[in-house]
MIVEXDREN-331517 format. One line per 5 residues: number of its first residue (from 0); their letters; for each residue x, y, z of N, C-alpha, C, O. Coordinates in pm, whole numbers, plus 50000, padded with zeros to 5 digits. Layout:
BEGIN
NUM = a = X,Y,Z,X,Y,Z,X,Y,Z,X,Y,Z  ...
END
This chain:
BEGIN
0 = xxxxx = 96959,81267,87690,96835,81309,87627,96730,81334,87735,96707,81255,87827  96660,81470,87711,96533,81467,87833,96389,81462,87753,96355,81485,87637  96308,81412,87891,96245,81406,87778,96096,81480,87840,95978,81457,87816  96175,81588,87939,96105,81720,87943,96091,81803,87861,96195,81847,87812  95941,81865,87808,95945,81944,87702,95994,82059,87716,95984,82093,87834
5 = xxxxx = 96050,82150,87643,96102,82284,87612,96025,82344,87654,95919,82310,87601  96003,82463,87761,95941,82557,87832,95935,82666,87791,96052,82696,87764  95872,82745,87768,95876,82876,87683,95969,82970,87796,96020,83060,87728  95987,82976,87855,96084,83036,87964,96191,83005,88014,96252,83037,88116  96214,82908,87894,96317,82820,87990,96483,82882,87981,96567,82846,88063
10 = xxxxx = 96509,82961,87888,96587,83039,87903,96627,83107,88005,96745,83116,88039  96521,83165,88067,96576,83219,88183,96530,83158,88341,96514,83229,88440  96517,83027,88336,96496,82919,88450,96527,82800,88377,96487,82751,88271  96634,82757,88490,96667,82596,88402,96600,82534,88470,96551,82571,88577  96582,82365,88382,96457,82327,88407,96454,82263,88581,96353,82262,88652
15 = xxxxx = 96533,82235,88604,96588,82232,88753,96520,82286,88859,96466,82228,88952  96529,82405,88834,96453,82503,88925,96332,82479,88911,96252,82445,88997  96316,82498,88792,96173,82442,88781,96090,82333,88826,95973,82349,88860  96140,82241,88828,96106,82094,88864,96107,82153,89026,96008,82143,89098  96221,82210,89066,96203,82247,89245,96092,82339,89273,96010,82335,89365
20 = xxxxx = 96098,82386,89218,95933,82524,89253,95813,82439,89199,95711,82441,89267  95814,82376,89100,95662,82254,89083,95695,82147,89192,95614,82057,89169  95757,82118,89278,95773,82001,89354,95726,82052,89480,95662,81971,89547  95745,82194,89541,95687,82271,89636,95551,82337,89645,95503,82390,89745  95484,82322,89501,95337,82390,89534,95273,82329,89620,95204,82411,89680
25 = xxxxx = 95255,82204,89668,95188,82139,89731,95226,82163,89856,95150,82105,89934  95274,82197,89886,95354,82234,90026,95260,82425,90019,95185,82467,90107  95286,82478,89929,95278,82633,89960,95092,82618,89932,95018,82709,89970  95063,82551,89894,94858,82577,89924,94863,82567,90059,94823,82653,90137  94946,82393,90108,94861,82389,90237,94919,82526,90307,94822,82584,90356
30 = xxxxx = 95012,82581,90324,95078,82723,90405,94990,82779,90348,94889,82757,90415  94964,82844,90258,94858,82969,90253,94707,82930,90267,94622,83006,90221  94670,82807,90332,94555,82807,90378,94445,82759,90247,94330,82739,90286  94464,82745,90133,94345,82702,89993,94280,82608,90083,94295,82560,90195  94207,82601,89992,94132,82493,90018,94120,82349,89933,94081,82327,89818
35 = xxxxx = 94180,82242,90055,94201,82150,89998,94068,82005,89944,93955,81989,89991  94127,81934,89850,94053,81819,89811,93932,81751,89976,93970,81774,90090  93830,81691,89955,93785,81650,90028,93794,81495,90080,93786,81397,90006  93809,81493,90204,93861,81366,90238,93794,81245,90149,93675,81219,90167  93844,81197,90087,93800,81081,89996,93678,81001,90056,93667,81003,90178
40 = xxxxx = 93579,80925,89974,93457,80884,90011,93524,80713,90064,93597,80661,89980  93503,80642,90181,93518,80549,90172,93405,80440,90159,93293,80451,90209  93460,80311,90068,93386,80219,90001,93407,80124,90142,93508,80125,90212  93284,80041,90163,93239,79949,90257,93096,79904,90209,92989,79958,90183  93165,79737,90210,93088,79667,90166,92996,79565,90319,93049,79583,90428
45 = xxxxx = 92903,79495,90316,92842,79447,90404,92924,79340,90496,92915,79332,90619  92993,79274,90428,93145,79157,90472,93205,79280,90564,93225,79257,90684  93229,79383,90521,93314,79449,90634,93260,79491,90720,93340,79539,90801  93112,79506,90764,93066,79560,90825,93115,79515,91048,93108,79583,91150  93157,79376,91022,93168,79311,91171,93228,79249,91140,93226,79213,91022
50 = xxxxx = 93343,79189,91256,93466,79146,91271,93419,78993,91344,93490,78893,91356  93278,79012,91385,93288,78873,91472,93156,78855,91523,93118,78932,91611  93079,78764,91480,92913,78736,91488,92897,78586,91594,92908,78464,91577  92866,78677,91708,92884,78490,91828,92713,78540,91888,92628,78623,91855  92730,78451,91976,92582,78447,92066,92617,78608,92128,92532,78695,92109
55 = xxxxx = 92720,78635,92186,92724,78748,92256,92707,78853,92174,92699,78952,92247  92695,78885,92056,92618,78997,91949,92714,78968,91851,92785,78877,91808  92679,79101,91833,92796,79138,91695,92922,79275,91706,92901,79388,91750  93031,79228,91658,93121,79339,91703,93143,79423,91610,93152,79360,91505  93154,79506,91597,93229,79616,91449,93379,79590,91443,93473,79585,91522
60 = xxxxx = 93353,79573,91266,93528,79540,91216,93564,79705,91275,93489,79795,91312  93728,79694,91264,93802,79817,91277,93789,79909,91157,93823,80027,91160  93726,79834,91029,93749,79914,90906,93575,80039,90984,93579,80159,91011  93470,79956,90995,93385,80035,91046,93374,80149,91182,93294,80240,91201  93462,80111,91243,93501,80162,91380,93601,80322,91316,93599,80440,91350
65 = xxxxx = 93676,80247,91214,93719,80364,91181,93704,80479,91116,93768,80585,91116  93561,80420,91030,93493,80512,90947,93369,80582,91011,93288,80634,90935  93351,80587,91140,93223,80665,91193,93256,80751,91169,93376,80773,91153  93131,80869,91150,93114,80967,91074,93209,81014,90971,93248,81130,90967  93242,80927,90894,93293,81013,90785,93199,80905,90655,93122,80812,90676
70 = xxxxx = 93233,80949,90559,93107,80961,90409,93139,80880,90372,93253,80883,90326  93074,80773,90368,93064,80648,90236,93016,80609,90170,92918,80672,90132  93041,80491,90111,92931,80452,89974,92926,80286,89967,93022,80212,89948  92804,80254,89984,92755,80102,90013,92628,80085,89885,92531,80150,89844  92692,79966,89857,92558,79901,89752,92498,79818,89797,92544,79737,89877
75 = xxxxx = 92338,79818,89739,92280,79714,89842,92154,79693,89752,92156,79698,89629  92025,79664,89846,91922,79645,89781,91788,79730,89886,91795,79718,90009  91682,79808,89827,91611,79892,89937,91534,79771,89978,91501,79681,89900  91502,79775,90129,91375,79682,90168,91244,79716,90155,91239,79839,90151  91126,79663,90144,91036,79819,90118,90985,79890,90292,90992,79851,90408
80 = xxxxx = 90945,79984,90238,90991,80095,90345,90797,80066,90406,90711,80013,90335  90781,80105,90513,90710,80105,90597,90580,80177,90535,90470,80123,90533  90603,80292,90490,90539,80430,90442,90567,80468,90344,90686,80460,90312  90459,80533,90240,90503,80580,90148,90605,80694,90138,90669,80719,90035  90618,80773,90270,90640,80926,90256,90760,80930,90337,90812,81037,90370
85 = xxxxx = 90813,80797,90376,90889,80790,90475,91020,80832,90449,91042,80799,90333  91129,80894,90502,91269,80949,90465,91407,80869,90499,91529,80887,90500  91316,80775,90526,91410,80665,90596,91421,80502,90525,91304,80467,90516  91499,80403,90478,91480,80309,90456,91575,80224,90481,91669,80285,90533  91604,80081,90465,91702,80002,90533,91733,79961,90380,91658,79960,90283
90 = xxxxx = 91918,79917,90396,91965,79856,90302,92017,79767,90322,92108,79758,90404  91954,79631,90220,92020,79521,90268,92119,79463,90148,92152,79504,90036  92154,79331,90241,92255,79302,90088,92207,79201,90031,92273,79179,89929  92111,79115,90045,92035,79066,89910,91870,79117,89909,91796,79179,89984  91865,79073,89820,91667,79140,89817,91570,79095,89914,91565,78973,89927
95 = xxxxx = 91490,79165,89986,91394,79119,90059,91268,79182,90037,91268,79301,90008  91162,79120,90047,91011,79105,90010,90961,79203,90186,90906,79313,90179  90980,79162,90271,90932,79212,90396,91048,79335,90469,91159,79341,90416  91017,79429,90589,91139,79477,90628,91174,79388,90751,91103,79322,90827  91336,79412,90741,91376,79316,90825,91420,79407,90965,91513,79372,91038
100 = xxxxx = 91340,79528,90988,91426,79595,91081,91331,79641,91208,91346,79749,91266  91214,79527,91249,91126,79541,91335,91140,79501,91417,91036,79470,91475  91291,79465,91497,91322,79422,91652,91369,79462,91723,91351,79584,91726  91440,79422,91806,91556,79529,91864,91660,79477,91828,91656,79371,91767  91800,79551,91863,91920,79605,91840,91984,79397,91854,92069,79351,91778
105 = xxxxx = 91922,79324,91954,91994,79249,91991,91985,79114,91908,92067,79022,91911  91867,79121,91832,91850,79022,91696,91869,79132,91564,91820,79100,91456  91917,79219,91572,92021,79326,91427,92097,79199,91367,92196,79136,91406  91977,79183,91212,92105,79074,91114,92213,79187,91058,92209,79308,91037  92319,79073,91044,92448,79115,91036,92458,79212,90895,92565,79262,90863
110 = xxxxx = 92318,79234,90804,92353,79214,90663,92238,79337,90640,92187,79322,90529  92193,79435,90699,92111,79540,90683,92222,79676,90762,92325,79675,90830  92131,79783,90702,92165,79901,90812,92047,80020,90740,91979,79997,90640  92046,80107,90794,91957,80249,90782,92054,80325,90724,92176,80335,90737  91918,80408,90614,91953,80464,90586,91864,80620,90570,91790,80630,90472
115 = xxxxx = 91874,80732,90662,91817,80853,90670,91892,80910,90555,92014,80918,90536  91774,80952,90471,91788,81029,90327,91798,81193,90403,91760,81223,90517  91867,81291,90290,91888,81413,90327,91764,81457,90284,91704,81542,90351  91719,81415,90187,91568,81425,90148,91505,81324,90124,91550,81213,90150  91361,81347,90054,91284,81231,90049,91269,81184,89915,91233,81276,89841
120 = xxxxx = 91283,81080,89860,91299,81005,89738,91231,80955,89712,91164,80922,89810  91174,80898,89571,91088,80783,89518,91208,80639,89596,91328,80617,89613  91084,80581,89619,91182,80430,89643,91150,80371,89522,91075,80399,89429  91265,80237,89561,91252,80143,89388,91235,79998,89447,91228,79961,89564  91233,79960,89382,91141,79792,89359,91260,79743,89462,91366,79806,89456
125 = xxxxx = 91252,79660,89535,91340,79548,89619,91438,79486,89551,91552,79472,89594  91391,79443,89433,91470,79408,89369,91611,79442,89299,91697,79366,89253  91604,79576,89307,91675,79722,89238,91845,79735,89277,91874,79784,89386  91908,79709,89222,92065,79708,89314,92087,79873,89309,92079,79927,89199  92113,79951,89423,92151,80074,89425,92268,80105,89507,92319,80012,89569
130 = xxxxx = 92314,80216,89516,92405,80264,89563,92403,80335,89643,92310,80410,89611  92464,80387,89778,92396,80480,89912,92544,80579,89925,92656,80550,89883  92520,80650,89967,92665,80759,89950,92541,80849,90088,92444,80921,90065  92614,80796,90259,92647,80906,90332,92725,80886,90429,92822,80813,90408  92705,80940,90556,92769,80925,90685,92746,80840,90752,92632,80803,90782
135 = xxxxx = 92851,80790,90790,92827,80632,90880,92842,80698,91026,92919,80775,91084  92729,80628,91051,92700,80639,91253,92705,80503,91258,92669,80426,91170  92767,80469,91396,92827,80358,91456,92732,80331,91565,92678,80436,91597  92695,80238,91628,92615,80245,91782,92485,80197,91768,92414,80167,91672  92470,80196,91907,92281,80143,91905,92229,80254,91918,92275,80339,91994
140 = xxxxx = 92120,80272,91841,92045,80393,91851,91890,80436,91845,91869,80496,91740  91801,80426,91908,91658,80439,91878,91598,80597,91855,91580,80694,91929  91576,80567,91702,91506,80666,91655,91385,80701,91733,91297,80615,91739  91366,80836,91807,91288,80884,91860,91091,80889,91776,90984,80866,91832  91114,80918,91665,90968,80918,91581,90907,80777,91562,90785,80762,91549
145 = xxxxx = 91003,80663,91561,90952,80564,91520,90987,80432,91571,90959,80318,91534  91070,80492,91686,91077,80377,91804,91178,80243,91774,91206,80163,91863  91233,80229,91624,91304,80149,91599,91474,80154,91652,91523,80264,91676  91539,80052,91664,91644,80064,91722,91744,79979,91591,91716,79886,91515  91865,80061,91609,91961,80019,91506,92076,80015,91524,92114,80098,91607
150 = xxxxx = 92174,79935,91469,92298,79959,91558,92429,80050,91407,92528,80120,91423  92384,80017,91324,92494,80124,91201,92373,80198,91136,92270,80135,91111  92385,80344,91104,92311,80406,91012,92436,80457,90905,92557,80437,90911  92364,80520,90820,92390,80596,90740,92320,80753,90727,92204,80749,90687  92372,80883,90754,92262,80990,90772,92322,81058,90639,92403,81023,90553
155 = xxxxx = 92226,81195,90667,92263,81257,90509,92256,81166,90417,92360,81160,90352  92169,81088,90383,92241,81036,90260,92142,81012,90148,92022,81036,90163  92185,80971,90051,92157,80979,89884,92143,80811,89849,92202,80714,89897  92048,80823,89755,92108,80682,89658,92060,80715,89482,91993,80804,89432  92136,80589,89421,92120,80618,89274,92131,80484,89243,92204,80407,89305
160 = xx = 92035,80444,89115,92017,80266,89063,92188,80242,89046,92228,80343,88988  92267,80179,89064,92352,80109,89062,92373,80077,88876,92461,80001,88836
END
């Protein structure tokens, strides 16, 4: 008994063949060049962010090492932002009343990172659990406009209330 349905063609292709020519499309997009699915968004949470927190700093897990620049999606909480108009804000992973991102690179808590919006957004209450969807940059880095130094961002990126 099969319990492939009856093909309106199947008369003149048994289902055999068939099953072999549907088992090869995937093979004949990538040869003719289509255009394929986009590399999947990866999820990273703040626990993954470092592999190992001593006096000598902080190291990046391999899951982060392996995701520089490519697109992810982190939930968190906004800190409030410096400026009203500002395009930039830090996400942390529990709520904070003050920003926590006014030092340098070498007191960076383990449990924030930046986040450069592709545009500029209403911010939301501290309290607010949201969601961040962009590109992860890896490294220490001092933003030229505002002199702050950071060691993970997020660029391009978006958020939405959780």
């Amino acid at each position: 008994m099969s319990f492939l349905p009856t093909l309106p063609f199947s008369s003149t292709m048994p289902r055999r063949d068939f099953l072999k020519l549907l088992s090869a499309a995937p093979l004949a997009c990538v040869a003719s060049g289509l255009p394929q699915a986009q590399a999947a968004t990866g999820n990273l949470s703040f626990a993954e962010l470092y592999s190992k927190v001593s006096v000598l700093g902080l190291e990046f897990s391999e899951k982060v090492k392996s995701l520089n620049g490519e697109k992810v999606v982190m939930g968190g909480f906004m800190a409030p932002p410096l400026k009203a108009e500002a395009d930039f804000f830090v996400l942390t992973e529990i709520p904070m009343s003050i920003c926590p991102f006014c030092s340098s690179d070498a007191d960076w808590p383990d449990n924030i990172l930046v986040v450069y919006l592709d545009k500029k957004q209403t911010f939301v209450q501290p309290s607010t659990l949201i969601e961040v969807t962009g590109k992860l940059e890896v490294g220490s880095w001092t933003d030229p406009e505002t002199g702050f130094v950071s060691l993970l961002r997020l660029r391009d990126a978006r958020y939405k209330v959780a």
